[in-house]
C-alpha positions in Angstrom: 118.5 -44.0 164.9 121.3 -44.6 166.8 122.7 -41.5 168.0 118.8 -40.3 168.6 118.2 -43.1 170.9 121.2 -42.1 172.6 120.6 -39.0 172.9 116.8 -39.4 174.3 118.1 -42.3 176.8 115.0 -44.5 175.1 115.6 -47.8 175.5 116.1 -50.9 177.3 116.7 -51.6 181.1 120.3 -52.7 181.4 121.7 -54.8 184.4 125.4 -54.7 185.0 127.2 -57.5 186.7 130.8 -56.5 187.8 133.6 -58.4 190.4 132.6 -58.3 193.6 135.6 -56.3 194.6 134.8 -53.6 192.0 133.1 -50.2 193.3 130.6 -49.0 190.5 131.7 -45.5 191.7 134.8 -45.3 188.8 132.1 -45.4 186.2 130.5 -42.2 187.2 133.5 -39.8 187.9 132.0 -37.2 185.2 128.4 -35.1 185.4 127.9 -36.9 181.8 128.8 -40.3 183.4 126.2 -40.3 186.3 123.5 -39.0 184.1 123.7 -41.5 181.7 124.2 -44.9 184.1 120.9 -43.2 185.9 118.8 -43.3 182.9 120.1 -46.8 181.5 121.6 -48.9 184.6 120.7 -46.6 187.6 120.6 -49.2 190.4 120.7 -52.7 188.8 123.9 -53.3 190.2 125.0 -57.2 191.0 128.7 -58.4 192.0 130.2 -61.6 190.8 133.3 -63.4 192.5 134.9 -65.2 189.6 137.7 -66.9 192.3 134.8 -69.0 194.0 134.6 -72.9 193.3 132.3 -74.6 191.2 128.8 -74.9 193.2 129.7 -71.9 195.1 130.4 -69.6 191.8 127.1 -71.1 190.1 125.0 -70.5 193.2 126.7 -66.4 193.0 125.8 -66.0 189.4 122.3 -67.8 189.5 121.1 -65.1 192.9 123.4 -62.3 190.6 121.1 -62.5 187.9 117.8 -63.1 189.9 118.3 -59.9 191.7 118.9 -57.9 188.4 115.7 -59.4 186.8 113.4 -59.0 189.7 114.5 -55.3 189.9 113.3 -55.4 185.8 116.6 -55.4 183.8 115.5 -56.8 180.4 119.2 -57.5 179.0 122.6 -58.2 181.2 125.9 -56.7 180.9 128.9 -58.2 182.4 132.3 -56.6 182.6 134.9 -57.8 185.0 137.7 -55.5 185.5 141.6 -57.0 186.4 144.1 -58.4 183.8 142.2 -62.7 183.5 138.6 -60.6 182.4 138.2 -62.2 179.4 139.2 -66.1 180.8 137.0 -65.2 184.1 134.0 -63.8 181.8 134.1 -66.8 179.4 133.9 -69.0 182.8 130.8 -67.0 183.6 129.2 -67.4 180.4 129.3 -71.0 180.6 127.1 -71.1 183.9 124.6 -68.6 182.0 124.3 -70.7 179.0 123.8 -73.5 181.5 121.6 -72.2 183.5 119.7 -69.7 181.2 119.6 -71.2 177.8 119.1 -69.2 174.8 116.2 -70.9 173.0 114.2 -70.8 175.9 110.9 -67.9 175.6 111.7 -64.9 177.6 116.0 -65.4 177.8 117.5 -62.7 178.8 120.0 -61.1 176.2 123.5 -61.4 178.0 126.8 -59.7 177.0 130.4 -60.2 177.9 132.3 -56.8 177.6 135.7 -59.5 175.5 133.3 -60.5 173.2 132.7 -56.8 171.9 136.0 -55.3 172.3 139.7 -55.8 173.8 140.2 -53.2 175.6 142.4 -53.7 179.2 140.9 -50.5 180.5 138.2 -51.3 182.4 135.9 -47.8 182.5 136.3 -47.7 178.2 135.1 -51.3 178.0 132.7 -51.4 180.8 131.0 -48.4 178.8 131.3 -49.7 175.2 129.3 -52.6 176.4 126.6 -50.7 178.1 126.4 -48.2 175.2 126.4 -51.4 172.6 123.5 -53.3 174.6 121.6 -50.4 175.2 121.8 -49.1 171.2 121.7 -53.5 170.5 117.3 -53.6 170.5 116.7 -50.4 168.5 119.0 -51.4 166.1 117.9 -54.5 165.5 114.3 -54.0 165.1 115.5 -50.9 162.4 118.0 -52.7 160.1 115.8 -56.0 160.5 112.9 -54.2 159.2 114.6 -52.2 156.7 116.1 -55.9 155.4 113.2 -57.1 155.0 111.7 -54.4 152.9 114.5 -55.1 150.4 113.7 -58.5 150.4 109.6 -58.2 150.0 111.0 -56.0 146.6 113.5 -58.4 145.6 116.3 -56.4 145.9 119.7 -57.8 144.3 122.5 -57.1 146.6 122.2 -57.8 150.2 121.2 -54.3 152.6 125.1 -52.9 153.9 125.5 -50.5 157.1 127.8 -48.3 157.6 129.7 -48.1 160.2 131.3 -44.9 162.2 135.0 -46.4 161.9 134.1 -45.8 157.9 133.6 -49.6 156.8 130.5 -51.2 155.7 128.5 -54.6 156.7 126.0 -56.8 156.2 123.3 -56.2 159.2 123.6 -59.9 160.8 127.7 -58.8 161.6 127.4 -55.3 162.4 127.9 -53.6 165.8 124.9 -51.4 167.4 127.6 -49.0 169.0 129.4 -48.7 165.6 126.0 -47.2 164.3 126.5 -44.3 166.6 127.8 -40.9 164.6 127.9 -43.0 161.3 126.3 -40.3 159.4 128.1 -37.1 159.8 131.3 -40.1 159.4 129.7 -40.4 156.0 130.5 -36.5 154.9 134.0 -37.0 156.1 134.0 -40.1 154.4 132.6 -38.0 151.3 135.0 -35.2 152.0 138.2 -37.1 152.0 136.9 -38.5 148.1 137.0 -34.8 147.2 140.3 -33.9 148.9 142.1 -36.7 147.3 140.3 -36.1 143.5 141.7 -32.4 143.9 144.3 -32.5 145.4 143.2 -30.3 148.6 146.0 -31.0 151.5 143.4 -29.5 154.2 139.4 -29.5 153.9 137.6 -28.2 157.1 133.8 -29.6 156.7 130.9 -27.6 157.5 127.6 -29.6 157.8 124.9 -27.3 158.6 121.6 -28.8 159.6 118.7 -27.6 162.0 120.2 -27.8 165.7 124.2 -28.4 165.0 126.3 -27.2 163.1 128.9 -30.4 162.6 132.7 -29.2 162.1 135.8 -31.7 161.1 138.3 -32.0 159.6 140.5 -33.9 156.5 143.9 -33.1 156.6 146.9 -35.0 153.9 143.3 -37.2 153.0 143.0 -38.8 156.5 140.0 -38.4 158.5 140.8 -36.6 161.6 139.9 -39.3 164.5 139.9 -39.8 168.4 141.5 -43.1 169.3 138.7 -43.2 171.8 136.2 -42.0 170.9 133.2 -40.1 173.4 129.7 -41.3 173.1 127.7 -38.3 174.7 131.1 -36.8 176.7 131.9 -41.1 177.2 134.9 -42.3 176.5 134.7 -45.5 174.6 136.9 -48.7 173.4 136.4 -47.4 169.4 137.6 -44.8 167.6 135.5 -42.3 166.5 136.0 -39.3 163.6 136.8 -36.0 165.9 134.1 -33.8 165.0 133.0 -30.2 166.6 129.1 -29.6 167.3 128.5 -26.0 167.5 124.9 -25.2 168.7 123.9 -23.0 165.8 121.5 -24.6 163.0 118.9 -23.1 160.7 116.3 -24.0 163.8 118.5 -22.8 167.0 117.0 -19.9 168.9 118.4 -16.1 168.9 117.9 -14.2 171.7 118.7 -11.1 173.2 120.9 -11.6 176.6 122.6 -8.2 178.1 122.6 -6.7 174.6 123.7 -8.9 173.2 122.1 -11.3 170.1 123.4 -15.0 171.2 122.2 -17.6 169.2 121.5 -21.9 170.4 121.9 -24.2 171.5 118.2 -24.1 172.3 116.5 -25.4 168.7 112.8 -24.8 168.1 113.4 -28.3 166.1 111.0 -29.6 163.0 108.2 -28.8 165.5 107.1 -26.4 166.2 110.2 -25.4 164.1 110.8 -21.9 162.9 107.9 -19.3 162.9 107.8 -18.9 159.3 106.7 -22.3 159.0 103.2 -21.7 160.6 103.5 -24.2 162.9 103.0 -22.4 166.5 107.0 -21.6 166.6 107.6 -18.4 168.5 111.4 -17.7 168.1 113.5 -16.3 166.2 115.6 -18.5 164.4 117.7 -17.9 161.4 115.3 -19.6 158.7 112.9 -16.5 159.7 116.1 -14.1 159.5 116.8 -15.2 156.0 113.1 -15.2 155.1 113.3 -11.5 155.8 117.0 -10.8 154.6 115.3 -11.7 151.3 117.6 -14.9 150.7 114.3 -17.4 151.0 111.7 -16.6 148.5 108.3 -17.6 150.4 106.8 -20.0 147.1 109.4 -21.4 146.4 111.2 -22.6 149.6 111.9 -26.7 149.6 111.2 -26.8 146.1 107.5 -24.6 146.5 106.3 -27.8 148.8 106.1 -25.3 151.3 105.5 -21.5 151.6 107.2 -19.6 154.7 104.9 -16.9 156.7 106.6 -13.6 156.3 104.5 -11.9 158.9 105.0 -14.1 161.5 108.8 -14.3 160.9 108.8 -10.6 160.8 106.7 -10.5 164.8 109.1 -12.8 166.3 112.1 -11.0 165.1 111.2 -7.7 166.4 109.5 -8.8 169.1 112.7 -10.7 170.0 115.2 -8.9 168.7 114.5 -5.7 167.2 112.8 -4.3 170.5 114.7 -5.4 173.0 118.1 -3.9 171.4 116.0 -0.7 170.1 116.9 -1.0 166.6 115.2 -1.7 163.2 114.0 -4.7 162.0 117.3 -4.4 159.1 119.7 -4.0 161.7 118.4 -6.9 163.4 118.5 -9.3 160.6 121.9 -7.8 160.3 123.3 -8.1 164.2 121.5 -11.9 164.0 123.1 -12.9 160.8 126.3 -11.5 162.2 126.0 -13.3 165.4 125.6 -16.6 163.9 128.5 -16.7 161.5 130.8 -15.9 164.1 129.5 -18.5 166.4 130.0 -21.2 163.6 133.5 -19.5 162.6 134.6 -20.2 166.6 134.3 -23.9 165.7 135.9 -23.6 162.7 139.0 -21.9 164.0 139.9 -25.3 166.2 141.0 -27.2 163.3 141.9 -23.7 161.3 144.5 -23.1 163.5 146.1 -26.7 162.9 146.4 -26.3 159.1 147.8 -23.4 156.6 145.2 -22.7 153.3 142.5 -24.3 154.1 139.3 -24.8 152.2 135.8 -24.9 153.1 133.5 -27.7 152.3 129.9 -26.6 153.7 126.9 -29.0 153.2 123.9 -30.0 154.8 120.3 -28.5 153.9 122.1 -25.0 155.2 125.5 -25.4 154.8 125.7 -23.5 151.1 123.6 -20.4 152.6 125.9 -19.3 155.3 129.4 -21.2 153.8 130.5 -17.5 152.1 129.3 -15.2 155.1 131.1 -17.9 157.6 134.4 -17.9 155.3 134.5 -14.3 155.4 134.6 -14.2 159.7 136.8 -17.0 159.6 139.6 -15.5 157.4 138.8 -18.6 154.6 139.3 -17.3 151.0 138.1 -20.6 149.1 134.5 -22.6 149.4 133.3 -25.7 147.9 129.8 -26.6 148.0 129.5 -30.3 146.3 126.5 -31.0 143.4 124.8 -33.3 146.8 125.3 -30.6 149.5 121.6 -31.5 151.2 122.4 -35.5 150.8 126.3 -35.1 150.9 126.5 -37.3 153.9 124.7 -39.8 152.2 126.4 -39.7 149.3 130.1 -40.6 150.9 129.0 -43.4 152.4 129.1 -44.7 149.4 132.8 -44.7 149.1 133.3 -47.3 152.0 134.3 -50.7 151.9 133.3 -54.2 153.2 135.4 -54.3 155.9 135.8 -56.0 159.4 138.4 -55.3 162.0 139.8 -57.2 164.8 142.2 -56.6 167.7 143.9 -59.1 170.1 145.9 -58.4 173.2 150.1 -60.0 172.8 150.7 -61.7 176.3 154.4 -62.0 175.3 155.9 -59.3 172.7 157.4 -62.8 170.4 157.1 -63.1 166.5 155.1 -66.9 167.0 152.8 -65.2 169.7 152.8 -62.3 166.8 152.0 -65.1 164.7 149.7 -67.2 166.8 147.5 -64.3 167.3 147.4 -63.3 163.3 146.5 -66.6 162.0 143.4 -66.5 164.8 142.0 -63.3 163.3 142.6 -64.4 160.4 140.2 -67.2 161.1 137.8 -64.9 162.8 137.8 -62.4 159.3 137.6 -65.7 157.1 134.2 -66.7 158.7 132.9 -63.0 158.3 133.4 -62.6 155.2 132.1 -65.9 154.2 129.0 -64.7 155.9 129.5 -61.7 154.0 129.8 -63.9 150.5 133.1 -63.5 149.8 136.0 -65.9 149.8 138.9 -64.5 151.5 141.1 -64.8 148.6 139.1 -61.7 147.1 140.1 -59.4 150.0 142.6 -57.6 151.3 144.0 -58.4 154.9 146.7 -56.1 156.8 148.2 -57.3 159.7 149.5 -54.1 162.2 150.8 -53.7 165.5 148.6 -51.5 167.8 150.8 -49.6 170.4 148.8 -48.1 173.0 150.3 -44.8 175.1 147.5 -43.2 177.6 145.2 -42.1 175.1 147.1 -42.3 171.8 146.6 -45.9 169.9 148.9 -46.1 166.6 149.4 -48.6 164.0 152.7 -49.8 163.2 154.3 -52.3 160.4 154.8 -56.0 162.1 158.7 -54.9 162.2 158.8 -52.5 165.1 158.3 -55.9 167.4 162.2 -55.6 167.4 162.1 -52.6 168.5 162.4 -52.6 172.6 162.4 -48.8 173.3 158.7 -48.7 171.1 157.5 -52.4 172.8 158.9 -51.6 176.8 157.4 -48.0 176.8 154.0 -48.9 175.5 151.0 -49.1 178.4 149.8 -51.9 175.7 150.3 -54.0 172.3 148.3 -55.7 170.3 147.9 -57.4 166.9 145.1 -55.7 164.8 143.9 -57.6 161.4 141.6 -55.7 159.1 140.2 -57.6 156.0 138.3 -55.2 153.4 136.7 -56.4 150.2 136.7 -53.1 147.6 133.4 -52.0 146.1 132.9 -49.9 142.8 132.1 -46.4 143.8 130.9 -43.2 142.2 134.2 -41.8 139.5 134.8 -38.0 139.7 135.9 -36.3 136.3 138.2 -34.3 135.5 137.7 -30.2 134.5 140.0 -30.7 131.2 138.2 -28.4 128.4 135.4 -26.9 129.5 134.2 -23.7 128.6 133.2 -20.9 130.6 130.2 -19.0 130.4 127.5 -17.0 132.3 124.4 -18.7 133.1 121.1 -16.3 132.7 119.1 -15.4 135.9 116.0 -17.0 136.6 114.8 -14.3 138.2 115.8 -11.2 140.5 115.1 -11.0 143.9 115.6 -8.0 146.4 118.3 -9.2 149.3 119.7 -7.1 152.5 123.5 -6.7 152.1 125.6 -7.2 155.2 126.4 -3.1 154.5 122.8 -2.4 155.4 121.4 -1.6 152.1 118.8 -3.7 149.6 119.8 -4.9 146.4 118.2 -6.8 143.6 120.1 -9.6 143.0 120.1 -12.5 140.4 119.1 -16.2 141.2 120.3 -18.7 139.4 118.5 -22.1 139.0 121.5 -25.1 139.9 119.2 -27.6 138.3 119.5 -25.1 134.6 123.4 -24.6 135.2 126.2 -26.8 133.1 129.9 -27.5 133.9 131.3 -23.6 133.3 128.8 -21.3 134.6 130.8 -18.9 136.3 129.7 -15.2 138.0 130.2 -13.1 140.7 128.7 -12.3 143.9 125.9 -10.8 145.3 123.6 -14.0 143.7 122.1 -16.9 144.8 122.1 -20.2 143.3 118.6 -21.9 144.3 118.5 -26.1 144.0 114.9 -27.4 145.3 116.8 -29.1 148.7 119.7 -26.2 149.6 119.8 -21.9 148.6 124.1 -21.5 148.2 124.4 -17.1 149.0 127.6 -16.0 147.0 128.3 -12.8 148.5 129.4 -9.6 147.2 133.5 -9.8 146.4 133.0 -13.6 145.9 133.0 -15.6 142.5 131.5 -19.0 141.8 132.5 -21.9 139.1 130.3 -24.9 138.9 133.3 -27.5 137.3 132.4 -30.5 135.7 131.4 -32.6 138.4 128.7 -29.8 139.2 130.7 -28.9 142.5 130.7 -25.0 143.2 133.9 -23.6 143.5 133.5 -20.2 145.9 136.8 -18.2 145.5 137.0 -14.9 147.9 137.9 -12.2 144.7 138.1 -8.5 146.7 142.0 -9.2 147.6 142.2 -9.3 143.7 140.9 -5.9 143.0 144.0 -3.7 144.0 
């Protein structure tokens, strides 16, 4: 919910209220910038002069905030830039608490850009606030409802979010922005669990869905992250996991531009979706492509809930494809099939080039269907698709933790102001987790040092305070706290003793090879197959949510935590 209302710009009207020295111009230096303060602030604007006295600064912020509210801002940001923000803002508040009290009907949500983040640069926290308030309603009226669901049903254990830093909370203490990118954070989340139970050092992740195709990457079991992370091509205060999109999904559009097939990043979307569906769609998508290719069966597509049109998949395609390039409709399942692994392989080969024998995890409702024909562009000999591809991202959010995270700028670089600092988070994270119902005697706190260089932020052991060269070249240091409280999780198994065998077709369906030629080919039920079905390539293993393609010169293992293990064979056979 988060990253869609993001994306669509639907939300509230946000006022910003910045020093009155300030231009607003260094918030918009980017295309990406000035598109999005036009749909959420555009010109509720107001300018605040923190140095005036007592009447004069109350009588500044009082016509401030009128003039944002008559020009129909529904909630306030305010973000003053310089090295007293947070003292100046907290003077602020204290007229707007005054003079606009909370409990009154119609108040005005307000927030101070210290309270959500320390952060000394003041375009990263200026836009982390305006992100955070404009996410803030949405959210709230989601996980509130969804809370009080569980409740109406009793539920047991209180309703946890997760977060995109990777950490869980309760809804009262979580962060709107933080819901932003949480779920494809939950596959890498999922994805590390797998590299570290077998022992993978590199897993790229391929998360296939209907627009995107979502590429990242886990390398020595740490989640490859940006220290500051971009919200819509925004750089933010929080870190965020450093994921690829690549505009080619099972609903993206091929076309046919100087002859050549391209495919996205237009999407046909759920509706009117692909043609096959029946819905009115009119492209050509790769849904329909593999409707033809003869890798969908038409009954029994989403688990027979819904049967695929082969004639009008067939119409767009040529009309589309075939025709304008002057070929058959085969070799233009072929050239589109073609064109859209290697799209999806370009993405891939960022992070490939950054690791040596990497492995492929590919989920997502299409992940398993292209993962082998991708491998084979991008030079990848080994594939994993896990037993949850279609829910995979799901699924690893359920290996966070409870777990809160605080940062506080060090004035003076001293062990007591060290000191002084950690003993106030330390505070901060003993009142959140007692909202969160633990004592803080059951959790875990590390205390770090964050040294900040440009755009790098890295976490050090409270020693390197004595050393200078580290402290004097840093831009900025700060003491970071994080508390956790471990959950149980799901336990993998291990493979010892199990015996291999080859699973019987459930049937035999007739498939286009990428050589140009039909072949019946065997598919396998997922839902029939035990820990040791092995085979070889060309087959298809069919489970009602995903359709995994094991190509010809490729063998599959399911192991005993019902993973499939895709191995690239045809470098065996001399």
């Amino acid at each position: 919910s988060g990253t869609n209302a993001i994306v669509q710009k639907k939300g509230p009207r946000l006022g910003l209220l910045l020093r009155s020295t300030t231009d607003f111009s260094f918030l918009i230096e980017k295309k990406e910038e000035q598109e999005m303060f036009s749909e959420i602030v555009d010109n509720r604007i107001s300018y605040l002069n923190p140095n005036l006295q007592d009447e004069e600064l109350e009588e500044n912020v009082v016509k401030s905030m009128n003039h944002l509210l008559s020009n129909g801002a529904n909630r306030l940001v305010v973000s003053l830039s310089g090295p007293n923000y947070k003292e100046e803002e907290r003077k602020i508040r204290k007229i707007i608490l005054n003079k606009y009290p909370r409990h009154l009907l119609g108040a005005v949500p307000v927030l101070f850009s210290h309270e959500l983040v320390e952060d000394s640069d003041d375009k990263r926290r200026t836009w982390s606030s305006l992100c955070n308030s404009f996410l803030h309603p949405t959210m709230e009226r989601f996980l509130y409802n969804a809370e009080n669901v569980l409740r109406s049903h009793r539920a047991k254990n209180p309703l946890l979010i997760f977060q995109n830093d990777g950490n869980s909370t309760r809804v009262a203490k979580t962060t709107a922005i933080k819901t932003y990118g949480s779920g494809p954070r939950g596959g890498m989340e999922g994805t590390k669990a797998l590299a570290k139970h077998y022992k993978i050092p590199a897993l790229l992740t391929l998360d296939i869905g209907g627009t995107t195709s979502d590429i990242g990457l886990i390398k020595q079991e740490q989640i490859k992250e940006d220290t500051f992370g971009e919200i819509e091509g925004i750089k933010t205060s929080f870190r965020l996991s450093d994921l690829i999109s690549v505009g080619a999904g099972g609903s993206s559009v091929f076309k046919v531009k100087d002859g050549v097939v391209t495919v996205g990043p237009e999407s046909v979307g759920a509706a009117p979706g692909p043609a096959s569906f029946g819905r009115g769609g009119k492209e050509a998508t790769i849904t329909d492509a593999n409707l033809l290719l003869g890798v969908f069966e038409p009954h029994s597509y989403f688990g027979g809930k819904m049967k695929l049109d082969v004639e009008r998949a067939k119409k767009v395609v040529e009309e589309n494809i075939a025709e304008p390039l002057g070929i058959s409709l085969e070799a233009a399942l072929i050239k589109m099939e073609n064109a859209y692994h290697e799209k999806i392989a370009k993405g891939l080969a960022v992070y490939q080039n950054q690791v040596e024998n990497v492995t492929l995890l590919a989920f997502g409702g299409a992940g398993p269907m292209s993962a082998c024909g991708t491998a084979e562009v991008a030079g990848i000999k080994e594939v994993i698709i896990p037993r949850l591809a279609a829910v995979f991202s799901a699924f690893g959010i359920s290996f966070s933790e409870i777990a809160h995270e605080y940062e506080e700028h060090l004035p003076e670089m001293t062990e007591a102001m060290v000191q002084e600092k950690a003993d106030q988070l330390k505070a901060q994270a003993e009142r959140d987790m007692f909202s969160e119902g633990f004592d803080l005697s059951e959790c875990m706190v590390e205390t770090q040092l964050g040294i900040i260089n440009g755009t790098e932020k890295n976490l050090y052991p409270l020693e390197v305070l004595n050393q200078n060269d580290l402290i004097q070249e840093a831009d900025e240091v700060l003491v970071h706290l994080k508390v956790v409280k471990p959950i149980s999780h799901f336990s993998f198994v291990d493979d010892a003793e199990i015996k291999n065998y080859n699973p019987s077709p459930c049937r035999m369906q007739s498939i286009l090879q990428p050589s140009g030629q039909w072949r019946e080919t065997p598919v396998f039920s997922f839902e029939k197959m035990v820990p040791g079905a092995t085979g070889v390539g060309p087959a298809l293993i069919e489970d009602p949510l995903f359709t995994c393609r094991v190509l010809d010169g490729w063998s599959f293992k399911v192991n005993a935590n019902k993973d499939i293990f895709l191995q690239d064979v045809r470098g065996n056979e001399k």
